[in-house]
PDB file of N, CA, C and O in Angstrom, chain B, residues numbered from 101:
ATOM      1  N   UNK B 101      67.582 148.221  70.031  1.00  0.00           N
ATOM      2  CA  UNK B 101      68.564 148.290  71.091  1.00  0.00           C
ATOM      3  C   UNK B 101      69.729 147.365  70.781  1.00  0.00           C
ATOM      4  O   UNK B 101      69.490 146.485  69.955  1.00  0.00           O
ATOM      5  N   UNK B 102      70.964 147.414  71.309  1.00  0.00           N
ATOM      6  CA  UNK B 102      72.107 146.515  70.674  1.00  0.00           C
ATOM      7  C   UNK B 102      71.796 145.945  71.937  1.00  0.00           C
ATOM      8  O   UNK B 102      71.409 146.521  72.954  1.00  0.00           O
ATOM      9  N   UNK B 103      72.135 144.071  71.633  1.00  0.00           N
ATOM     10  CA  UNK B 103      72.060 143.301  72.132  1.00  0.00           C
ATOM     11  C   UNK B 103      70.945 143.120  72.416  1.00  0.00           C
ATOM     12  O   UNK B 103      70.632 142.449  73.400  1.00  0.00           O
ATOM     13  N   UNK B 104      70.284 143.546  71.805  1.00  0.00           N
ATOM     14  CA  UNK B 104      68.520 142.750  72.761  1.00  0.00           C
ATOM     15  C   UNK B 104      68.399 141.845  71.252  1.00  0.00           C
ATOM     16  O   UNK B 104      68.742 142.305  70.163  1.00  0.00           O
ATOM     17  N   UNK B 105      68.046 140.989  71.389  1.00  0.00           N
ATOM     18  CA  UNK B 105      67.246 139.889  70.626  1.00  0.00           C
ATOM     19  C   UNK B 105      65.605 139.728  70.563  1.00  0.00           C
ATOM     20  O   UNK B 105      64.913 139.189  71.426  1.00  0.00           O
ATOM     21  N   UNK B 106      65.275 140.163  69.667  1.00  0.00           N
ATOM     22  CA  UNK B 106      63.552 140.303  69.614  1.00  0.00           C
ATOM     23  C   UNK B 106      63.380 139.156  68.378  1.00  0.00           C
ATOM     24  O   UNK B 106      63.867 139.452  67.287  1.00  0.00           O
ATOM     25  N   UNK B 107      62.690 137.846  68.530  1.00  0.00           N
ATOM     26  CA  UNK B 107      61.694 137.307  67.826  1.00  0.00           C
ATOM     27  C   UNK B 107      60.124 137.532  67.607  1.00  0.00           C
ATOM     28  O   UNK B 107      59.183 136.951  68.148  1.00  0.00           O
ATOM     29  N   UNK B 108      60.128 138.444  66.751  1.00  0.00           N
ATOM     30  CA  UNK B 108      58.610 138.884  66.995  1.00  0.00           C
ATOM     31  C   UNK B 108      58.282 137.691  65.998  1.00  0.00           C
ATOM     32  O   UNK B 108      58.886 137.154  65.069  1.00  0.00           O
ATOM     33  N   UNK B 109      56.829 137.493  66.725  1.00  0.00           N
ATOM     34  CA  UNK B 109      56.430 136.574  66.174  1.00  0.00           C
ATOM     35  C   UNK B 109      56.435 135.425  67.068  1.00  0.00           C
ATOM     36  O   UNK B 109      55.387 134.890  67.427  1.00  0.00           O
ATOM     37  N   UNK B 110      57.353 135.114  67.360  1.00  0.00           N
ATOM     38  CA  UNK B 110      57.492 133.956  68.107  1.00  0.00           C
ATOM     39  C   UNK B 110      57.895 134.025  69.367  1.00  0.00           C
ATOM     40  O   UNK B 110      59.117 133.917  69.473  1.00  0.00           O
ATOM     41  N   UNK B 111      57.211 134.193  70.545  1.00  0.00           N
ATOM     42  CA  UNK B 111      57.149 134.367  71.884  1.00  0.00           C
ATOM     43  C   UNK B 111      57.958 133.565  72.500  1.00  0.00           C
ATOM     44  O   UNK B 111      58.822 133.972  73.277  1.00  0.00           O
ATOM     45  N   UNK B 112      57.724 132.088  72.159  1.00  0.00           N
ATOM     46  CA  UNK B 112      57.995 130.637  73.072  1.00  0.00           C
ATOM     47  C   UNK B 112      59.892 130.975  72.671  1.00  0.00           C
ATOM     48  O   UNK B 112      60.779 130.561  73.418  1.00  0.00           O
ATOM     49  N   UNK B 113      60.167 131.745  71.431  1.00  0.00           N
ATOM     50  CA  UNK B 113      62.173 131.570  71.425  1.00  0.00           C
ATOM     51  C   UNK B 113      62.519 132.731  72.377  1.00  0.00           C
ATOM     52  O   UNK B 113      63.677 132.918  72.750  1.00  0.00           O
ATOM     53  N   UNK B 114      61.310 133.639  72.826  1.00  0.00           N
ATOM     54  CA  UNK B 114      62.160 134.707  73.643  1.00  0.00           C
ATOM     55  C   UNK B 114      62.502 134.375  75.298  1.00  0.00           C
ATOM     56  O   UNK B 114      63.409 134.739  76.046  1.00  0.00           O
ATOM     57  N   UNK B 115      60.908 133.209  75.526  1.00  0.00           N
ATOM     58  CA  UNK B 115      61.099 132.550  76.561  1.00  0.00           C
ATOM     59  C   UNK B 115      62.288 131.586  76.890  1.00  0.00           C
ATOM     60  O   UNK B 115      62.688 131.509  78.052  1.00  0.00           O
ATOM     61  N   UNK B 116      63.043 130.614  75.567  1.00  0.00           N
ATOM     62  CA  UNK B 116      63.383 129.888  75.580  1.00  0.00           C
ATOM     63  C   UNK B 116      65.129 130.791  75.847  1.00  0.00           C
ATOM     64  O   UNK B 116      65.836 130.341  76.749  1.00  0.00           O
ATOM     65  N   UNK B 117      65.505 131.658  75.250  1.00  0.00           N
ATOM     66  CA  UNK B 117      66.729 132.184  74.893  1.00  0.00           C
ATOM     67  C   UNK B 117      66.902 133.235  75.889  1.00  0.00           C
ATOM     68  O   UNK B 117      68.072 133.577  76.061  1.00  0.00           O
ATOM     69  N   UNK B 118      65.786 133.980  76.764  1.00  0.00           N
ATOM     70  CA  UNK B 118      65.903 134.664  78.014  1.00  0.00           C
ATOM     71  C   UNK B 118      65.039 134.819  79.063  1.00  0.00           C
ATOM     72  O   UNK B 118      64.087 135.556  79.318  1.00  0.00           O
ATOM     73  N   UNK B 119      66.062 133.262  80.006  1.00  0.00           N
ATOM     74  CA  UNK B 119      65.613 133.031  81.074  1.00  0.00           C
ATOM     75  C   UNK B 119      64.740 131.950  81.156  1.00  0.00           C
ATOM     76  O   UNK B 119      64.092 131.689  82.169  1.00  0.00           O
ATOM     77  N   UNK B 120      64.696 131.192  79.920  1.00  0.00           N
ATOM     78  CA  UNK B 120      63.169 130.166  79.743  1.00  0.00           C
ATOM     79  C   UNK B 120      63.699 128.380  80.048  1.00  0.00           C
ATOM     80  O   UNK B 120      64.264 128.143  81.116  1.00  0.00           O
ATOM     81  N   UNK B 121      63.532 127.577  79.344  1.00  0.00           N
ATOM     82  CA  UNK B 121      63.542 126.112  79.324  1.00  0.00           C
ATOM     83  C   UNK B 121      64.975 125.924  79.265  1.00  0.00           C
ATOM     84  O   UNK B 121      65.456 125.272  80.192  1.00  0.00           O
ATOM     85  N   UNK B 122      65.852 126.409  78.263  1.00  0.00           N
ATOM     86  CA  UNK B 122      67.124 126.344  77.805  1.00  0.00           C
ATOM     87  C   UNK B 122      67.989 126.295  78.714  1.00  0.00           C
ATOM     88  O   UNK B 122      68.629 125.332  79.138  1.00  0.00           O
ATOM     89  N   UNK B 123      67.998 127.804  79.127  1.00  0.00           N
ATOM     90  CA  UNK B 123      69.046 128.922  80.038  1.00  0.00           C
ATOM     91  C   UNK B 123      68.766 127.537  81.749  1.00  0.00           C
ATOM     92  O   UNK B 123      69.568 127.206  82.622  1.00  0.00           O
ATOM     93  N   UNK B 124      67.633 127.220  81.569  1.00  0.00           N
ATOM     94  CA  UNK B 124      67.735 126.276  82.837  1.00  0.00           C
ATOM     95  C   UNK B 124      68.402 125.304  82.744  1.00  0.00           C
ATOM     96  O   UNK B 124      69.030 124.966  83.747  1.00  0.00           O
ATOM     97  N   UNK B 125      68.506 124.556  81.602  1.00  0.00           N
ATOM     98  CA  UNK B 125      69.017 123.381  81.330  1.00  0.00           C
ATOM     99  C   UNK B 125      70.860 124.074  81.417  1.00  0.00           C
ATOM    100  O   UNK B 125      71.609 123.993  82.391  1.00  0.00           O
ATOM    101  N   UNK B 126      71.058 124.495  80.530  1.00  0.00           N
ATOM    102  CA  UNK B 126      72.159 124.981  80.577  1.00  0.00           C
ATOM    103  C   UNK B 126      73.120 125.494  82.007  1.00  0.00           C
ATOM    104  O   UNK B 126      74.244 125.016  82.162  1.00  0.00           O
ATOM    105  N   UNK B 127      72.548 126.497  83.003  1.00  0.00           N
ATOM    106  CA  UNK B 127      73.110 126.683  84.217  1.00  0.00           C
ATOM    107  C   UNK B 127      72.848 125.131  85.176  1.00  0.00           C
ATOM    108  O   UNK B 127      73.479 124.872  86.200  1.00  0.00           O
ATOM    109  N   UNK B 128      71.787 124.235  84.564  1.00  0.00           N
ATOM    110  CA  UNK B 128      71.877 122.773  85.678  1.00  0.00           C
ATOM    111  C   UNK B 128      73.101 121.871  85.094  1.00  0.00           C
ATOM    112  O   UNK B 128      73.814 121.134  85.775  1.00  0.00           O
ATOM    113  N   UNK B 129      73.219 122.137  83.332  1.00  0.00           N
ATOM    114  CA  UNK B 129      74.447 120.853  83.536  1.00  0.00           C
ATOM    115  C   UNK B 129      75.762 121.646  83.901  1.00  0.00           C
ATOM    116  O   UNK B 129      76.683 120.832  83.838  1.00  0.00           O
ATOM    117  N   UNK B 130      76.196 122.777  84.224  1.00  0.00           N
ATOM    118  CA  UNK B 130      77.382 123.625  84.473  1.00  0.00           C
ATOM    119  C   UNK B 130      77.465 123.404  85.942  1.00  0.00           C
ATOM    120  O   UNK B 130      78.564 123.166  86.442  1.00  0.00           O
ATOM    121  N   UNK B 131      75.952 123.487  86.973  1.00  0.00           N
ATOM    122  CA  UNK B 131      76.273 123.711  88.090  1.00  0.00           C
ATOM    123  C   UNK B 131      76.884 121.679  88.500  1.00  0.00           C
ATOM    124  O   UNK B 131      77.674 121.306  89.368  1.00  0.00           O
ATOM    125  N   UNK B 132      76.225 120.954  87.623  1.00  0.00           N
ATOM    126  CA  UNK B 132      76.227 119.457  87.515  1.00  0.00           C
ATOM    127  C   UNK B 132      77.818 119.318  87.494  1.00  0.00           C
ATOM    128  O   UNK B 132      78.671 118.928  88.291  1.00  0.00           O
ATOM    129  N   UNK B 133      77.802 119.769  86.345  1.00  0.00           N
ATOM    130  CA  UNK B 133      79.133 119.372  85.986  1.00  0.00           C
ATOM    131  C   UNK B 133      80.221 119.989  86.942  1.00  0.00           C
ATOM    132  O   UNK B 133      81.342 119.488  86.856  1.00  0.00           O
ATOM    133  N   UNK B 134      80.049 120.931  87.769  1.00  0.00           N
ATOM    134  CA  UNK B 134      81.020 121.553  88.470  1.00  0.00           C
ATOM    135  C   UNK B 134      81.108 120.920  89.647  1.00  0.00           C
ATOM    136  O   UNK B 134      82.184 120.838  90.239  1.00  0.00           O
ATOM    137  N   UNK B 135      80.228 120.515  90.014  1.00  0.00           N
ATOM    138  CA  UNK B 135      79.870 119.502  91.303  1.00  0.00           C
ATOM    139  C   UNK B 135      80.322 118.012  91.520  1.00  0.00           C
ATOM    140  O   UNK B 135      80.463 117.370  92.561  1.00  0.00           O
ATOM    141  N   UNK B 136      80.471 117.729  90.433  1.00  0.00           N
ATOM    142  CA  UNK B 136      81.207 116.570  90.082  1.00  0.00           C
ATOM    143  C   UNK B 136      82.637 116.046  90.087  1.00  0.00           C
ATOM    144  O   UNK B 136      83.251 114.997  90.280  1.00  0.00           O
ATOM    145  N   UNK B 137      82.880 117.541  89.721  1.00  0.00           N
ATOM    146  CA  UNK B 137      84.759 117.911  89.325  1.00  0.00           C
ATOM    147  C   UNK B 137      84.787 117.894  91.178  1.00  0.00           C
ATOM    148  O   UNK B 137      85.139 116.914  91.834  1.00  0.00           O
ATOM    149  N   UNK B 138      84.401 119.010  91.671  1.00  0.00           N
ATOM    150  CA  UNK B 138      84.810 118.984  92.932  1.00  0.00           C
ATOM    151  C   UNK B 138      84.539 117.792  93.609  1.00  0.00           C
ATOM    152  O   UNK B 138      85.655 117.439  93.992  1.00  0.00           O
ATOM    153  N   UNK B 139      83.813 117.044  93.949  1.00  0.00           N
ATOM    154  CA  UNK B 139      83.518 115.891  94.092  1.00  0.00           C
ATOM    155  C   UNK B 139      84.758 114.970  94.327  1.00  0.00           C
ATOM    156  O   UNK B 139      85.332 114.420  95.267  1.00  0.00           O
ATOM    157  N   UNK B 140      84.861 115.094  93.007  1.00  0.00           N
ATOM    158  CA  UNK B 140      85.895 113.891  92.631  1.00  0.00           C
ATOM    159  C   UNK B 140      87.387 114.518  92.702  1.00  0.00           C
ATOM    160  O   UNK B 140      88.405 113.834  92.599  1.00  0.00           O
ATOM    161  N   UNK B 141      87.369 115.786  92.876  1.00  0.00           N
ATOM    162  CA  UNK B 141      89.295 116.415  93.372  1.00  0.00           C
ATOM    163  C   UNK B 141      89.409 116.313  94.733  1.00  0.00           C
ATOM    164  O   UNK B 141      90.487 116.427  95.315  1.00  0.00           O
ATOM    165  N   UNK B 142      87.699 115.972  95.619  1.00  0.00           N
ATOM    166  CA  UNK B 142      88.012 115.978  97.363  1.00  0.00           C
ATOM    167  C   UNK B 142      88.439 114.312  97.450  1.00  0.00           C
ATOM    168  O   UNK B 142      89.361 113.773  98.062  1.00  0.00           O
ATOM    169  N   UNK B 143      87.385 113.745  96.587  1.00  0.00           N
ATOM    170  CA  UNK B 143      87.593 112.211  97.010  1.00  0.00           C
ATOM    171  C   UNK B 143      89.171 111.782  96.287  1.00  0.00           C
ATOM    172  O   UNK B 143      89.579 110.651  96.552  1.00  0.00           O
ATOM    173  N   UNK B 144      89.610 112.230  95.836  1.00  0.00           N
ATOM    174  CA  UNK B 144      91.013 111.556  95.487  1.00  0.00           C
ATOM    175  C   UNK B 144      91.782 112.038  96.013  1.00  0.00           C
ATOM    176  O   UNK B 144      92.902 111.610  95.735  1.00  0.00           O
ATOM    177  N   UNK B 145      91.718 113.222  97.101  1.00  0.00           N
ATOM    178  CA  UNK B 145      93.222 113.750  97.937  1.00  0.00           C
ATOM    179  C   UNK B 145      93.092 112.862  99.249  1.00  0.00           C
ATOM    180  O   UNK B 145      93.993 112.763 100.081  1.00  0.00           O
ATOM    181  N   UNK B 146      91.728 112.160  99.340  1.00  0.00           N
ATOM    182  CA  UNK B 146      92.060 111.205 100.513  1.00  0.00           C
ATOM    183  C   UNK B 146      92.424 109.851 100.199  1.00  0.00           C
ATOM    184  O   UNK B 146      91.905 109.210  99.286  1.00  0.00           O
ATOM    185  N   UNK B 147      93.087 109.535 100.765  1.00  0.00           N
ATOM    186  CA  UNK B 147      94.085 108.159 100.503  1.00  0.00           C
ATOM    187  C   UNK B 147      93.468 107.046 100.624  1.00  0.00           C
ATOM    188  O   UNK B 147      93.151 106.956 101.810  1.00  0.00           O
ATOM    189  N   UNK B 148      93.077 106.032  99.984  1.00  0.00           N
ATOM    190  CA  UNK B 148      92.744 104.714 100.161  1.00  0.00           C
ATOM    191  C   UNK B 148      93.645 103.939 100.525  1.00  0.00           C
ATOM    192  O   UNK B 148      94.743 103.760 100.000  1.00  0.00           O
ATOM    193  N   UNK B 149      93.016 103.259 101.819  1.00  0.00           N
ATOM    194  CA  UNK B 149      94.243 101.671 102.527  1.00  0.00           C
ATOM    195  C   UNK B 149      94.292 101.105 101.486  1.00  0.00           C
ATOM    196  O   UNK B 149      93.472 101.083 100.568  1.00  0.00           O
ATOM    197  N   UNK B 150      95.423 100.542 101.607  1.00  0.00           N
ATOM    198  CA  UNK B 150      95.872  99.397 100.897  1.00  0.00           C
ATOM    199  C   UNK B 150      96.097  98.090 101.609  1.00  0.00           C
ATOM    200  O   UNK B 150      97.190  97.582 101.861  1.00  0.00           O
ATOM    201  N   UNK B 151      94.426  97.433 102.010  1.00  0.00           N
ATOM    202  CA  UNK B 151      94.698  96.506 103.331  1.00  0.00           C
ATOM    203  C   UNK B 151      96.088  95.190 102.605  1.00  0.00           C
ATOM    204  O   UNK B 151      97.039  94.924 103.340  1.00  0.00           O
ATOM    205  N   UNK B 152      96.002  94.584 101.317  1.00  0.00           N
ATOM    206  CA  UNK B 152      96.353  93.464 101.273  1.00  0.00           C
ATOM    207  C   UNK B 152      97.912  93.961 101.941  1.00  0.00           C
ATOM    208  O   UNK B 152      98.300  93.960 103.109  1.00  0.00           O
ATOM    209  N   UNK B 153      98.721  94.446 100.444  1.00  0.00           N
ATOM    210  CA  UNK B 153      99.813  95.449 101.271  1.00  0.00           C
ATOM    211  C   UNK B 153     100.584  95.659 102.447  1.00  0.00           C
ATOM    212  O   UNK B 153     101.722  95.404 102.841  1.00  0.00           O
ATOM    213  N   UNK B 154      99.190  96.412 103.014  1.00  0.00           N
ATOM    214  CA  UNK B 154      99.898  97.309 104.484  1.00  0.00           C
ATOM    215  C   UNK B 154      99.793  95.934 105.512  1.00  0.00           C
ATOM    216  O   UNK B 154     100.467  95.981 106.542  1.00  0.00           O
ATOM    217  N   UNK B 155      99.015  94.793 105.270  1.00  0.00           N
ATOM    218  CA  UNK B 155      98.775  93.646 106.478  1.00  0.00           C
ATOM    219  C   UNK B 155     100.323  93.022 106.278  1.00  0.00           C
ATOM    220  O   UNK B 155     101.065  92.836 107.243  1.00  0.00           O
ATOM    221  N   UNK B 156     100.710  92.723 104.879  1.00  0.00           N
ATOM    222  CA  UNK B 156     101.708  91.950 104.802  1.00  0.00           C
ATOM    223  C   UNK B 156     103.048  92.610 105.620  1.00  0.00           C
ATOM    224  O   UNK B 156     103.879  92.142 106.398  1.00  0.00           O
ATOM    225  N   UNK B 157     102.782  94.089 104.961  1.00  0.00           N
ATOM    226  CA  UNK B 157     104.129  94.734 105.666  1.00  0.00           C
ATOM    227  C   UNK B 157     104.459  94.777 106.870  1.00  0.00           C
ATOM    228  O   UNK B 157     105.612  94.719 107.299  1.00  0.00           O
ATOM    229  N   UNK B 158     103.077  94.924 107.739  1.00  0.00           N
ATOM    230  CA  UNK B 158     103.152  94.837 109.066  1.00  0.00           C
ATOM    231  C   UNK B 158     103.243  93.367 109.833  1.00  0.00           C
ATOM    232  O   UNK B 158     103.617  93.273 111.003  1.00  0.00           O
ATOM    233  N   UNK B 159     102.943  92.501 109.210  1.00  0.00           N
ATOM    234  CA  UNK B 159     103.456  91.128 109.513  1.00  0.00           C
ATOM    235  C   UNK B 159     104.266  91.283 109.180  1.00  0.00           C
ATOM    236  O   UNK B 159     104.722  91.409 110.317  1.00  0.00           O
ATOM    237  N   UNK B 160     105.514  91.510 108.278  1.00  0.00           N
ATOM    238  CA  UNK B 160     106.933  91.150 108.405  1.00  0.00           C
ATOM    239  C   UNK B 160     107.940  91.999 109.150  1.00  0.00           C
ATOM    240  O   UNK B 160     109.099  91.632 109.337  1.00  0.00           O
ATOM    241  N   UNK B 161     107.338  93.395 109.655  1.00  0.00           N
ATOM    242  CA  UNK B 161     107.627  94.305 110.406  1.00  0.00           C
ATOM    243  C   UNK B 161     107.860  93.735 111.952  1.00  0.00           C
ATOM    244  O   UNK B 161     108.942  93.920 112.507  1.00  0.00           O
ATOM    245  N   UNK B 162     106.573  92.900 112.729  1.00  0.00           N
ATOM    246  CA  UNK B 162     106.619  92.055 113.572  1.00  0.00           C
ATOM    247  C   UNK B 162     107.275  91.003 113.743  1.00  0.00           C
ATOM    248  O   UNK B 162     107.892  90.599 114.729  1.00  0.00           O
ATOM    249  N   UNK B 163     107.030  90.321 112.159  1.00  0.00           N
ATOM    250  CA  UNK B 163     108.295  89.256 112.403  1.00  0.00           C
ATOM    251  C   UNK B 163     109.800  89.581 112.804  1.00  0.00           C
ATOM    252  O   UNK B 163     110.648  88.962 113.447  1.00  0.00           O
ATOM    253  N   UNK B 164     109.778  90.744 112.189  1.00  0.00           N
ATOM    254  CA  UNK B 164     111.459  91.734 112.384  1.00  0.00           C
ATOM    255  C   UNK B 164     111.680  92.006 113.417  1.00  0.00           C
ATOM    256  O   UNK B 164     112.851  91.938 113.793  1.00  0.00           O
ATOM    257  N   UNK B 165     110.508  92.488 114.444  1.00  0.00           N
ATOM    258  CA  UNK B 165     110.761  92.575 115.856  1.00  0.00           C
ATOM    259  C   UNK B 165     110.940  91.963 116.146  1.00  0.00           C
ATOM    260  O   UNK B 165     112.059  92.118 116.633  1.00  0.00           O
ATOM    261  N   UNK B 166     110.403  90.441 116.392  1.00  0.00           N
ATOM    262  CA  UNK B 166     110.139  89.189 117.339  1.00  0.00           C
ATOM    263  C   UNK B 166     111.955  88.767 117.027  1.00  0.00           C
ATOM    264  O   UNK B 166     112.756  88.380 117.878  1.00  0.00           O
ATOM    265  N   UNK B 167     112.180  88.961 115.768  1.00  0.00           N
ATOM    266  CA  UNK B 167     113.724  88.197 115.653  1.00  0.00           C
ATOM    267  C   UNK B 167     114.816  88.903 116.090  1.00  0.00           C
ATOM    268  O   UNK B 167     115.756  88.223 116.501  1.00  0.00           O
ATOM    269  N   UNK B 168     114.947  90.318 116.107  1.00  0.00           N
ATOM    270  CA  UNK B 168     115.669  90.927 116.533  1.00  0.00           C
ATOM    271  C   UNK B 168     115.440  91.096 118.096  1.00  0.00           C
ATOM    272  O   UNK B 168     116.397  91.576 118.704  1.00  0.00           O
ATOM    273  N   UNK B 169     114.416  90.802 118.764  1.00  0.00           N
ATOM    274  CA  UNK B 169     113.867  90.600 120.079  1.00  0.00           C
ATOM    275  C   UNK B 169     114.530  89.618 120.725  1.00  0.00           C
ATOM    276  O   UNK B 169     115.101  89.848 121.791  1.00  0.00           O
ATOM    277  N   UNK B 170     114.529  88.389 120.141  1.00  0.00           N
ATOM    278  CA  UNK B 170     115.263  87.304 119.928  1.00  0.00           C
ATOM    279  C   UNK B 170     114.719  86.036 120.288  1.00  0.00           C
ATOM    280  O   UNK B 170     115.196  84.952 120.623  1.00  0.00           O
ATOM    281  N   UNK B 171     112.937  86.756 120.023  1.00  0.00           N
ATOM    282  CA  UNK B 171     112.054  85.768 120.091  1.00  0.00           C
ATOM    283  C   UNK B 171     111.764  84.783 119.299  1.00  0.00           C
ATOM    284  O   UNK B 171     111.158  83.829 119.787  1.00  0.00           O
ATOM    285  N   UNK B 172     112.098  84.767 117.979  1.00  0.00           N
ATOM    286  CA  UNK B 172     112.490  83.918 116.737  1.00  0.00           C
ATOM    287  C   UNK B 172     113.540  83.379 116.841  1.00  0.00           C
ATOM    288  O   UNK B 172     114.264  84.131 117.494  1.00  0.00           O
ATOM    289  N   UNK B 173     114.295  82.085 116.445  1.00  0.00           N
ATOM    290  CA  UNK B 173     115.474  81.887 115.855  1.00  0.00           C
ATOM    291  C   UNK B 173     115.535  81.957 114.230  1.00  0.00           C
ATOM    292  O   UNK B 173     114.465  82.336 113.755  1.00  0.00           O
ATOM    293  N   UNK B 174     116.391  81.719 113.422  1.00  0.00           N
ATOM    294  CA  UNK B 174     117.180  82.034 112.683  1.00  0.00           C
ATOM    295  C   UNK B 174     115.974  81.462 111.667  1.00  0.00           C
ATOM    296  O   UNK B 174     115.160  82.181 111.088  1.00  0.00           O
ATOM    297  N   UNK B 175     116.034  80.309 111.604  1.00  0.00           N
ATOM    298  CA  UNK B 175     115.316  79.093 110.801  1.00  0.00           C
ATOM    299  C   UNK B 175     113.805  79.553 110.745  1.00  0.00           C
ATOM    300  O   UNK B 175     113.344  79.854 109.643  1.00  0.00           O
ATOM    301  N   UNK B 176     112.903  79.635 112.018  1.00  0.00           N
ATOM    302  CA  UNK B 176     112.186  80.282 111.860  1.00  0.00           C
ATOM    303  C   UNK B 176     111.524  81.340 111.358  1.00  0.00           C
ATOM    304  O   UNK B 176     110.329  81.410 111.068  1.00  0.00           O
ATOM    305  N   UNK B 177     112.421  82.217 111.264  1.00  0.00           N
ATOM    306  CA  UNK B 177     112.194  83.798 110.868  1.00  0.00           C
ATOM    307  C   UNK B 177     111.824  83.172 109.321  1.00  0.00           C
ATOM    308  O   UNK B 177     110.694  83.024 108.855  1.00  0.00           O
ATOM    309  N   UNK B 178     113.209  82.832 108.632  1.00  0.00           N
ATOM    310  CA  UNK B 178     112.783  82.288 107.499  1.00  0.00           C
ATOM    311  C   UNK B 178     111.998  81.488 107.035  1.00  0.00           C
ATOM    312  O   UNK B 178     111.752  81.535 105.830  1.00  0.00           O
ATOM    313  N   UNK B 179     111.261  80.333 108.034  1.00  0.00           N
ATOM    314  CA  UNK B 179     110.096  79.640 107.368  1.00  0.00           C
ATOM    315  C   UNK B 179     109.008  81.081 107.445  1.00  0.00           C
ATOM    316  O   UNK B 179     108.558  81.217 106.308  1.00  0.00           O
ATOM    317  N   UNK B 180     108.686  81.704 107.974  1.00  0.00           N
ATOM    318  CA  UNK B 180     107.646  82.824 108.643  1.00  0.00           C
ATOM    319  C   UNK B 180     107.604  83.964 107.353  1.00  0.00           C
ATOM    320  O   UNK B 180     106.635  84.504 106.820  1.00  0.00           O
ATOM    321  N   UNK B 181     108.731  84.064 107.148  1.00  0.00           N
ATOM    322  CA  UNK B 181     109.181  85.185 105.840  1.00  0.00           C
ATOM    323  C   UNK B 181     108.633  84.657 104.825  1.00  0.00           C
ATOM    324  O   UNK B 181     107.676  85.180 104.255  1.00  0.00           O
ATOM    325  N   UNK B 182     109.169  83.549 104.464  1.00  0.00           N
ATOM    326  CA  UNK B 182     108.363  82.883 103.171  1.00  0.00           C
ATOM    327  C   UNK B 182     107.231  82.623 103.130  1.00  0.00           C
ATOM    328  O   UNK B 182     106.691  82.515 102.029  1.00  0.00           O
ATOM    329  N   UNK B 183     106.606  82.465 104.149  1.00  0.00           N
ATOM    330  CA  UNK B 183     105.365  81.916 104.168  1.00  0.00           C
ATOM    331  C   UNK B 183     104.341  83.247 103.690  1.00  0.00           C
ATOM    332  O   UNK B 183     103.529  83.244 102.765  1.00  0.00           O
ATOM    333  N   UNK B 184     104.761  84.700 104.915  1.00  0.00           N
ATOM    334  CA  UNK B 184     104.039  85.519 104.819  1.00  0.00           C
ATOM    335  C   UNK B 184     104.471  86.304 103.310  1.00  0.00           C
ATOM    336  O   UNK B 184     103.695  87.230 103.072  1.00  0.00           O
ATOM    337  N   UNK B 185     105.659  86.096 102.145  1.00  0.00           N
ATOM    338  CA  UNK B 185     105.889  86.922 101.207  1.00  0.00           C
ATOM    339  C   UNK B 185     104.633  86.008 100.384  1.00  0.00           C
ATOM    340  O   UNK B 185     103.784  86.740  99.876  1.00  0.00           O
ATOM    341  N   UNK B 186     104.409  84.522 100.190  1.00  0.00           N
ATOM    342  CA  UNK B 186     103.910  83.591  99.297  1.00  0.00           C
ATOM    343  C   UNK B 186     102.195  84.265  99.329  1.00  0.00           C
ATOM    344  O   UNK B 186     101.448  84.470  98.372  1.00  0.00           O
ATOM    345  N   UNK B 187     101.972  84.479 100.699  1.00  0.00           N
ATOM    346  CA  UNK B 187     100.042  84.666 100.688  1.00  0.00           C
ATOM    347  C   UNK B 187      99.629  85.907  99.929  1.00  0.00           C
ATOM    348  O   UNK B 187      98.437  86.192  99.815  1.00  0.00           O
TER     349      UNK B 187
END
């Protein structure tokens, strides 16, 4: 028959080459490996905080309010600025 593969003689390669030990191994590291990819394309479209960052920005965001509020004076703002760019 075309395409059939017959090892006569040797039983354990017909098991192994259709449907046997192999063909398992083979569809587990594909389904593995595919599972992984997706995996890792869901976990990287979600965004990781950036706490150090986003804390600083939003402290100087506040400080920006408080001074334009006109809850800061002048001198202040700037000790507050420096302080929070230095940490």
């Amino acid at each position: 028959m075309l395409g059939c593969v017959n090892f006569s003689g040797r039983p354990w390669l017909n098991n192994i080459f259709h449907g046997g030990l192999l063909n398992m191994i083979i569809w587990g590291l594909f389904f593995s490996i595919l599972i992984y990819f997706i995996i890792k394309a869901v976990s990287s479209t979600k965004t990781k905080p950036d706490y150090c960052g986003r804390e600083r920005q939003d402290s100087l965001e506040i400080l920006k309010m408080r001074f334009a509020n006109g809850e800061v004076s002048k001198d202040e703002f700037r000790k507050m600025k420096d302080v929070l760019i230095e940490s």
